[in-house]
C-alpha positions, -999 to +999 in steps of 0.1 A: +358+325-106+364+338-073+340+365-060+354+395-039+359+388+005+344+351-001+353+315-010+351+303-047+318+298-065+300+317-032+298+346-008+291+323+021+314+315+049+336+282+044+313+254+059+318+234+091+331+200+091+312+176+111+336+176+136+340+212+144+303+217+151+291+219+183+259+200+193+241+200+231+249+179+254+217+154+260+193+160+283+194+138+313+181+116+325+183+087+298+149+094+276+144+063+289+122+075+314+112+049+344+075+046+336+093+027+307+097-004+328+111-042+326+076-051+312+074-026+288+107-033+278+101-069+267+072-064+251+088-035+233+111-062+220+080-088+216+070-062+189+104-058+175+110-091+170+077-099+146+089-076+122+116-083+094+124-048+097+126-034+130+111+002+117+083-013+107+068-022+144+065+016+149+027+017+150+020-012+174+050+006+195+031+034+198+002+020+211+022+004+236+036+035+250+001+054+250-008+024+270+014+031+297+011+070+296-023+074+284-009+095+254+024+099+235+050+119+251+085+137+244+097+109+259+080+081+241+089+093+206+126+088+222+118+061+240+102+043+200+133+065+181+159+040+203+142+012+203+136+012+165+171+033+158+148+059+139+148+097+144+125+114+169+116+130+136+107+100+125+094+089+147+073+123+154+060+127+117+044+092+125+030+101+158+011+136+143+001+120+114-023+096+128-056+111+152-052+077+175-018+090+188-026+115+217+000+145+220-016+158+254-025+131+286-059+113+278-089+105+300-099+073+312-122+071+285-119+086+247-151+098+230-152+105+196-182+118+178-189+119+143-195+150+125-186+137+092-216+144+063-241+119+071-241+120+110-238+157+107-268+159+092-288+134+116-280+150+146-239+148+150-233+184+151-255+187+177-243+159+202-210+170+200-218+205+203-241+192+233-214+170+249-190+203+247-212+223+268-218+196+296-183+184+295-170+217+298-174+242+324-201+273+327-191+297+302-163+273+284-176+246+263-150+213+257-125+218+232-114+193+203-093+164+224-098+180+259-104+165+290-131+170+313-117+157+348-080+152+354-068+134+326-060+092+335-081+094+367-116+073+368-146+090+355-124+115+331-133+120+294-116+132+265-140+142+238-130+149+206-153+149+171-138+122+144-142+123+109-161+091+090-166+063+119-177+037+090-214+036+105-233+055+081-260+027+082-266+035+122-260+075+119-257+093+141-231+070+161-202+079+186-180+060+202-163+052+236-128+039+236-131+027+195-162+008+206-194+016+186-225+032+200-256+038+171-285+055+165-275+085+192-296+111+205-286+142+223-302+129+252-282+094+251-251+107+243-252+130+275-264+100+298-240+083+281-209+101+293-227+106+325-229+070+334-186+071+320-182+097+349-194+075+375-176+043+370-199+029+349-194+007+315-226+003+295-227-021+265-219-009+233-240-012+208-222-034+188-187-050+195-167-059+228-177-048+261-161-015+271-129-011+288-108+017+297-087+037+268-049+025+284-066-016+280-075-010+245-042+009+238-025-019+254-044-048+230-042-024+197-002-034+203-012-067+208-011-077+242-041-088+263-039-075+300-053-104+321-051-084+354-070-052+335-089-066+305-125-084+305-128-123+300-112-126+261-136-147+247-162-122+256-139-093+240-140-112+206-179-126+207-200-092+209-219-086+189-202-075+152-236-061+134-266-045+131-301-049+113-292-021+091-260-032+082-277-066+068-315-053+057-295-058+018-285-095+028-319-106+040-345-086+012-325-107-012-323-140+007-367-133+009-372-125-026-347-149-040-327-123-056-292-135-064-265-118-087-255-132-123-225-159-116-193-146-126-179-159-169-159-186-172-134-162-191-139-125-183-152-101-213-127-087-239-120-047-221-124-024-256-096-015-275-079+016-266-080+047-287-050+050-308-019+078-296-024+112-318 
């Protein structure tokens, strides 16, 4: 049927062809932007090319281009969405979904607390609530992923509280830059970012020694920065764990204790109950 003052089957006015609509001209320059340089460019396509599908080095691509601008920009989700011939809103939903991608300019060093159950309860709440009100200024605690200092310059911290580290053994634990530090106090966790702020590195407790956030960005996409980064083979022998983490391992190796060797042939799983 044909309804009155419209087109058939509808009231709505006859659509536009792809070729009559009008779009915005692009924004120049080239999204491109020059911090995007001849380096990053080939390792961009050093990423690319370990992929059979070119899509699929999004996430290493991203850590690459938080490397060079310590977060992820408007223009690095154009900058991946051309290099991988994605959307930005591909690229974008990607980018949001995952905490490690930064949406505002980092500091030199990331510190993320956790306030998930068990830390919470052993003191997490209160070292990040602690860290808040000395990393912010009188009056105006720290927000969630703020930066005391000016973000990329030495000394500068972004704190933000994480959810789950995967330490529950060494609770309450925080971390500098993904790198572990256990069995925190409100007291160490504010001479920790202390010592951050003036140029120092301490040791993590367990893992490599520390970097900055831009070197580890830079290695989570795979490269190792010779000129930036600390000797490799000390990066990969630190120290992996803890006491706690193996207390199971060793009461059983003392006491002898040992688990039942698996069947030769598994048991028979018991019939299922039969469809009504």
């Amino acid at each position: 049927m044909t309804l009155p003052e419209g087109n058939p089957e509808t009231n709505s006015p006859a659509p536009v062809t792809p070729a009559e609509r009008e779009f915005p001209s692009p924004a120049e320059p080239s999204p491109v932007s020059p911090r995007f340089d001849e380096l990053t460019r080939q390792r961009t396509k050093e990423i690319i090319s370990l992929y059979p599908q070119a899509r699929s080095a999004l996430l290493p691509l991203l850590h690459l281009v938080q490397s060079v601008e310590g977060y992820v920009s408007t223009d690095g989700i154009r900058y991946c969405a051309e290099a991988l011939d994605l959307t930005t809103a591909e690229v974008s939903a990607v980018a949001t979904f995952y905490t490690m991608y930064k949406r505002s300019p980092c500091g030199e060093h990331l510190v993320s607390v956790c306030t998930n159950t068990l830390c919470a309860a052993l003191g997490g709440d209160d070292i990040y609530q602690r860290l808040r009100t000395h990393l912010g200024s009188e009056g105006r605690p720290l927000r969630h992923e703020e930066t005391a200092g000016e973000p990329g310059t030495p000394g500068s911290i972004t704190l933000e509280h994480a959810e789950c580290l995967a330490a529950c053994d060494l609770a309450p634990v925080l971390q500098v830059n993904y790198e572990y530090f256990d069995n925190q106090t409100v007291d160490s966790a504010v001479e920790l970012v202390d010592a951050l702020r003036r140029g120092e590195r301490p040791q993590p407790t367990r893992g490599a020694p520390l970097t900055d956030l831009r070197t580890v960005e830079l290695e989570l996409a795979g490269f190792t920065d010779d000129a930036a980064a600390v000797d490799a083979t000390a990066r990969v022998e630190g120290p992996s764990s803890a006491v706690e983490s193996v207390r199971g391992v060793r009461l059983a190796e003392e006491n002898g204790w040992t688990a039942p060797a698996m069947p030769d042939t598994p048991p028979a799983m018991p019939a299922l109950p039969e469809k009504k």
